[in-house]
Every structure is written in C-alpha cells, then in structure tokens.
C-alpha atoms as one frame of an Amber mdcrd trajectory, in Angstrom:
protein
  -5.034 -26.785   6.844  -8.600 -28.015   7.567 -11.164 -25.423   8.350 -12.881
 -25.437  11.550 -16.319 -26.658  11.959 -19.445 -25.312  13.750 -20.373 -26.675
  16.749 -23.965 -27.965  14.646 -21.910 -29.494  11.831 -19.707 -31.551  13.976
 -22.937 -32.638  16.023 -24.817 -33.971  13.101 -21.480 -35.643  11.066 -21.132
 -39.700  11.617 -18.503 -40.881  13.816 -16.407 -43.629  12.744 -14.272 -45.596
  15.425 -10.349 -46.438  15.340  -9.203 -49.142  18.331  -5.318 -49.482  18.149
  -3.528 -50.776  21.486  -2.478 -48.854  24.655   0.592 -48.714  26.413   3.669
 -47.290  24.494   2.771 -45.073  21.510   4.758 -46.203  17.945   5.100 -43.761
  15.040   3.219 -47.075  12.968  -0.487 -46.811  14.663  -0.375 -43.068  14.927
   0.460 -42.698  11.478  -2.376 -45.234  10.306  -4.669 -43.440  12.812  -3.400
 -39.779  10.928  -4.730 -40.964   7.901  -8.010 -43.050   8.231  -8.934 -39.663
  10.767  -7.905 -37.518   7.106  -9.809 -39.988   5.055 -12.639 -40.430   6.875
 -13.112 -36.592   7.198 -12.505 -36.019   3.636 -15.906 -38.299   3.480 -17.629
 -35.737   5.924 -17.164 -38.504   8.850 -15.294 -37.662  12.090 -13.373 -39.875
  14.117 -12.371 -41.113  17.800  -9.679 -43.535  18.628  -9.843 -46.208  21.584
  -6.648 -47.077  22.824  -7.122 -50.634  24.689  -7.227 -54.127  23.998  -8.832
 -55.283  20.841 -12.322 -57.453  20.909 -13.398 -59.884  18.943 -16.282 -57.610
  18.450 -14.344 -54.813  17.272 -12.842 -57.374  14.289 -15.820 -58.849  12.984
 -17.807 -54.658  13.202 -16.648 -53.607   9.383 -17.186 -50.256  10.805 -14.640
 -50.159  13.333 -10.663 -49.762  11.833  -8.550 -52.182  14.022  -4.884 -51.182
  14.001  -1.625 -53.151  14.974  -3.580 -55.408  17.243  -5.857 -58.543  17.547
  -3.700 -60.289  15.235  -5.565 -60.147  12.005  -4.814 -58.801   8.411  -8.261
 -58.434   6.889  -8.614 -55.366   4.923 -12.458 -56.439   4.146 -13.204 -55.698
   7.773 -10.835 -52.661   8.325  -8.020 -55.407  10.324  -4.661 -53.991   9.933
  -2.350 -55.634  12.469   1.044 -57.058  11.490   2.383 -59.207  14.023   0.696
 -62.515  13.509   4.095 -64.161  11.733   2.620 -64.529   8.208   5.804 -64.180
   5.654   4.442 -61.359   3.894   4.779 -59.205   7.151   7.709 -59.438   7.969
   9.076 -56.095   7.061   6.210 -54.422   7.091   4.026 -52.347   9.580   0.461
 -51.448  10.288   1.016 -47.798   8.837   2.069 -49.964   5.264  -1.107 -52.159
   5.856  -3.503 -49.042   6.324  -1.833 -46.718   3.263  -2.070 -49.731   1.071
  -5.764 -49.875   1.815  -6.614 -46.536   1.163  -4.306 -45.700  -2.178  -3.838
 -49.310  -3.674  -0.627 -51.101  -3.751   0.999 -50.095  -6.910   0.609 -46.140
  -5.547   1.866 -46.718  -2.115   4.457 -48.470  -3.677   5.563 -45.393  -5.857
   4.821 -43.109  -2.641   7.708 -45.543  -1.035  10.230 -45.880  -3.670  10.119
 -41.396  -3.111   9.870 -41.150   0.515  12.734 -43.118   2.490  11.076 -42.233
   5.801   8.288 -44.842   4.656  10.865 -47.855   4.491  12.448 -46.472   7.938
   9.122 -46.543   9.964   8.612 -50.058   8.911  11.979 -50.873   9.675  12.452
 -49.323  13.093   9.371 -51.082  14.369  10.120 -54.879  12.867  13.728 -54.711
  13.484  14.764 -51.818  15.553  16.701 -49.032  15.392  19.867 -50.407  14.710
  18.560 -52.425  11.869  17.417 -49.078  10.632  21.486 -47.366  10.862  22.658
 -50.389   9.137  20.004 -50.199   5.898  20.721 -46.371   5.856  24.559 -46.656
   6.467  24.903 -45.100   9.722  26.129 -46.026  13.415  23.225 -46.305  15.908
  24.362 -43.162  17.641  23.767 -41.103  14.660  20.413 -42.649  14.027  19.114
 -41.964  17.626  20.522 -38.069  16.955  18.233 -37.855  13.732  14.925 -38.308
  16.114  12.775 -35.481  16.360  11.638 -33.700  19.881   8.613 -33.174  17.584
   7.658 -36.572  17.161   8.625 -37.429  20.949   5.938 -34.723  22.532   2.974
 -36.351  19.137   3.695 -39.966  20.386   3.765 -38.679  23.939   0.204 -36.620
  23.992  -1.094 -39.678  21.758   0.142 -42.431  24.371  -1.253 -40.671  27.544
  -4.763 -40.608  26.730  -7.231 -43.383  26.396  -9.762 -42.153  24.096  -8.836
 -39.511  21.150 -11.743 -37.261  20.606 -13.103 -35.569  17.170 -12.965 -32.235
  18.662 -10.114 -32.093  20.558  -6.472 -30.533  19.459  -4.716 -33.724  19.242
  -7.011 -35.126  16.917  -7.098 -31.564  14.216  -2.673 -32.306  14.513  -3.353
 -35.763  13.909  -6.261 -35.018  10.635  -3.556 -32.243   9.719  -0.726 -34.720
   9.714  -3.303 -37.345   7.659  -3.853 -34.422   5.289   0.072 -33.745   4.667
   0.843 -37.464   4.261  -2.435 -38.435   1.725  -1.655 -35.219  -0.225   1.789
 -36.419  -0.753   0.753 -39.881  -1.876  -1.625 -38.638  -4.560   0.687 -35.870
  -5.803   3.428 -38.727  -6.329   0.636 -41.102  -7.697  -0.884 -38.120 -10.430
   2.083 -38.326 -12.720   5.101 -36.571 -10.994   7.498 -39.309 -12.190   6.136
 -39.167 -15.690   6.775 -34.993 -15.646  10.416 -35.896 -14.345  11.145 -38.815
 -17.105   9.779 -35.764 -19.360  12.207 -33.510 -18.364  15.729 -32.730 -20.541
  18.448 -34.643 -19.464  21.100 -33.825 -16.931  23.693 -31.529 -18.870  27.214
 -30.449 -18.290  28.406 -27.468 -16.656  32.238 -27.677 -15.500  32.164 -31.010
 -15.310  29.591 -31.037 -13.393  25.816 -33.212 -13.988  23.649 -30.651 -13.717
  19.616 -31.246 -14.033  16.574 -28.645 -15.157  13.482 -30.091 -13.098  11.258
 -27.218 -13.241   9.075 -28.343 -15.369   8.200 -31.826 -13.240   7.518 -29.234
  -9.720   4.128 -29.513  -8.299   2.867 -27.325  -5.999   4.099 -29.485  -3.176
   7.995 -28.813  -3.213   8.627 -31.816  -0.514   6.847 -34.287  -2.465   9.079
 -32.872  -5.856  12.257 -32.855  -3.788  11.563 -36.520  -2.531  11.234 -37.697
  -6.132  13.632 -35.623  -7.286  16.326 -37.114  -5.074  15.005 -40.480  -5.702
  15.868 -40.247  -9.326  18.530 -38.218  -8.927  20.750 -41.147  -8.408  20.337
 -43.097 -11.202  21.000 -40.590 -13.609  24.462 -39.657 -11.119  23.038 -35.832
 -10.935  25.374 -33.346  -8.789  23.236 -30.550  -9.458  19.601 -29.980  -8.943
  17.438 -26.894 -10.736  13.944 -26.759  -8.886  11.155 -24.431  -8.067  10.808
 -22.858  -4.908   6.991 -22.155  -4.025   7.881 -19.629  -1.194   9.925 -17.257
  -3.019   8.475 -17.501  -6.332  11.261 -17.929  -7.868  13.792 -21.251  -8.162
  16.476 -23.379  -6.217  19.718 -25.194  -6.544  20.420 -28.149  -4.794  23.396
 -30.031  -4.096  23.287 -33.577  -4.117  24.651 -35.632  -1.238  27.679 -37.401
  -3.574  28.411 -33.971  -4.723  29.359 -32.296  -1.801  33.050 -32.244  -2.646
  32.667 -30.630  -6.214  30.673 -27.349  -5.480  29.917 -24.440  -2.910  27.186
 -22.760  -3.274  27.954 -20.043  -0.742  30.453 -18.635  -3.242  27.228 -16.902
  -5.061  25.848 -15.681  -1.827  26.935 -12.076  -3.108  25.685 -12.424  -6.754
  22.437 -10.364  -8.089  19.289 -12.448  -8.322  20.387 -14.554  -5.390  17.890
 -14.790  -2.368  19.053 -17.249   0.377  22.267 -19.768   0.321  22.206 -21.995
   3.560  25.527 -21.723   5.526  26.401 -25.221   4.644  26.335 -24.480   0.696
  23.885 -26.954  -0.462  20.808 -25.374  -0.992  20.349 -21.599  -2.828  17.469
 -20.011  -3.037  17.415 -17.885  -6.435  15.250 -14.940  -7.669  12.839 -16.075
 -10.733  13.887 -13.140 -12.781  17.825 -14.836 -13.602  17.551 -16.606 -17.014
  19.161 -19.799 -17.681  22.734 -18.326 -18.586  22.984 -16.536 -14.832  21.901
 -20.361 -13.755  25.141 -21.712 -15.771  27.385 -18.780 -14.229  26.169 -19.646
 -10.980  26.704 -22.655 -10.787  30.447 -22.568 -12.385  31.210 -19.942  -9.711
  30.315 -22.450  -7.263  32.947 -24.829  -8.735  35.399 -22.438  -9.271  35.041
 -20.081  -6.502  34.457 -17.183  -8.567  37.232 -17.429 -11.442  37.817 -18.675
 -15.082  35.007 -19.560 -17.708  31.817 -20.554 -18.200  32.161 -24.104 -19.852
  29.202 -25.744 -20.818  28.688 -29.013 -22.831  26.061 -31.142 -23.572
C-alpha cells in the first residue's frame, strides 16, 4: 500500500494529465487509468484524469495520456484508443494498448498467457459478454453471476465524476489497484515461469498427478497461483503443493479436472492441518509436516481415510 504524502510533497510533485471519455465507465479505461496513475507515481509524478471528449490538442500534447478515445493508436504521443477498425484491434482493448506500453509486448504477453481475467476484459468490451461465456465455456447467466458488486460501486464512483483528483480517495484505490496489477506483471516477467519449468516433475500418489511448486512461489501467492494453474494443464496436474504467505506454512490445491478424484475435507481432522475450505479444494497446511505427512494427506483425501500410502514415480 502506498504511503501517504505531506500536504508540501504533493504541492511541489508534477502533475501529469489522463483524458479518457465520459459517459458509462468500462473496466478497460479505468484499468489503463490504474496503472499510468501507479506508474507515473512510481516516477514521483501525480496524476488527474479528465473525463470528456478528446481534443485534438490533447493528441498531439506528448504529455497528456489519451485513453479509449479520439481514435488514434500512437504510443509515441501517449494515444491508446482502440476503436478506429485497424485489424490488429480487433480483440483488443485500451487497457492491452496501455500495459503493452509500459512493460513491452513480450511481458504483457506472458502476464496474459497467466492471468485469464486479461483475455476476458478485452473480450467483454469488443464482443460482449456473451462472447466472453462462450470463450470460457459458460451460459451467459453464469457469466453475469461471476460480476463483482466490487467492481460495480469502482466503475460507478469513477463514472460519476468529471475530473479525478491526485488527492482524493478514488484516485489512492485507483494508484493502489495500479500498484497490485504492475506488481503482478513484473513478478510474472522476473522469471516465475523459469522457477516453475525448474521445479521436479508432477509425481504419483494413488494415482493421482501430484506437483511440488514450492520452490517457483514468490512472495505474491496470486501471481504464483495464476501461473501455477496456467501450467498446470499441460502437464494434466490434479494436485497442487504451494506456499501459503499468510500462514507460513504451505497449501494443497485441487485442480478444476480433478474435482472427482479427491476431498480434501477428509484431512480436516489431521495434525499439522490449518484450514480446509468447505468445498474440499483448497487446504491450508502447517509448515512443520514433512513431505511424507504431504503424501498421507493427500492419499487420505483419495481414499477417505483407509488403505496405503502408494507412491510411484
């Protein structure tokens, strides 16, 4: 979380203007605004947005970021609006535009392939939200079920006011949320899917794919879980051993595909074990259990508590 700044050192640090369009907030501009507000203040500048129709002005000033309006791609002059037809647009929106910008293409492109959310912003605001159940195998109704109250009050304080100001709260959720998404990227871009090709292959534990990731966790555990699950598939993993930076200690973690083959409430009772959510996913397991109790644990969940430990390679 940023720290909060004197009344003097906010005075005398440079202001740097965002102008994105009024009307109807999107999740695309306010996420572009997030992060140029996080990048700019990581560069001691603080920034205001101006919600209203773009100027020509505003496109040819390189110091002004214009953002999914005036119909211009120009990263050169800080122009990051999509919706001028040109092929290489199509399925992608000003949020892509801005992150590409600021991290390079080949790491946003990494921070995508982790972080499905990325491809579903994009997607719900070129094609709509039942282009986005479709792509994620869904019906419509489930889609609309999946969207926040949290997002709905963001988009709705962002799309009341006309001018965002450094100082106000809006704009230290909005730097915060910049912070979250940027730290992210760069975790994801610094070698976290070179730590997880490093890691020892899946293994088998009654019959089950079962994967050691430890070593690959960062001190982010949502940016390890996203590329965790993102690899995950390929190598047809059922059973995920992470860290888990609240406890201390560790995790398992069901995969989706495997939620026929294990329960992990059936070690709720077992010593060393912390938390197991209700659903029997996700456990939450003390650092002190060595790797056999992991094995045991994780058979018990297969086998409800009876018969032997098998374990292969």
């Amino acid at each position: 979380m940023e720290r909060r700044l004197s009344a003097d050192t906010l005075s005398l640090m440079k202001r740097t203007k965002i102008v994105t369009h009024g009307g109807k907030a999107h999740r695309d501009e306010y996420l572009a605004c997030c992060v140029i507000m996080y990048a700019a203040y990581r560069e001691g500048q603080l920034s205001y947005v101006e919600r209203r129709m773009c100027g020509e002005s505003d496109l040819l000033c390189r110091d002004t970021w214009v953002v999914d309006t005036g119909g211009e791609w120009d990263a050169d002059f800080r122009n990051f609006d999509h919706h001028q037809g040109d092929p290489e647009l199509v399925s992608v929106c000003s949020f892509d535009l801005v992150m590409r910008h600021l991290l390079g293409v080949a790491a946003f492109d990494t921070f995508s392939a982790c972080s499905p959310w990325i491809k579903l912003t994009a997607l719900h605001d070129t094609a709509g939200g039942a282009a986005v159940a479709s792509a994620f195998g869904i019906d419509t109704k489930t889609y609309i079920a999946t969207r926040s109250p949290i997002e709905k009050a963001m988009l709705s304080a962002f799309g009341e006011v006309v001018v965002i100001h450094p100082e106000t709260p809006l704009s230290y959720c909005m730097r915060e949320t910049g912070r979250l998404i940027i730290a992210e990227a760069e975790e994801v871009a610094t070698g976290i899917q070179e730590r997880i090709a490093a890691t020892t292959p899946p293994f088998l534990v009654s019959g089950l794919r079962v994967w050691d990731v430890r070593s690959a966790w960062g001190d982010n555990d949502h940016v390890s879980l996203a590329a965790v699950n993102h690899a995950a598939s390929s190598r047809s993993v059922d059973v995920v051993v992470g860290r888990n930076q609240r406890s201390g200690g560790f995790s398992l973690y069901r995969t989706a595909w495997a939620t026929g083959k294990l329960d992990l409430n059936h070690i709720r009772e077992m010593d060393g074990v912390k938390f197991v959510h209700k659903n029997g996913f996700y456990g939450v397991i003390s650092g002190d259990v060595g790797d056999a109790g992991i094995v045991g644990m994780i058979q018990r969940s297969v086998l409800g508590g009876s018969g032997p430990v098998v374990v292969s390679d």
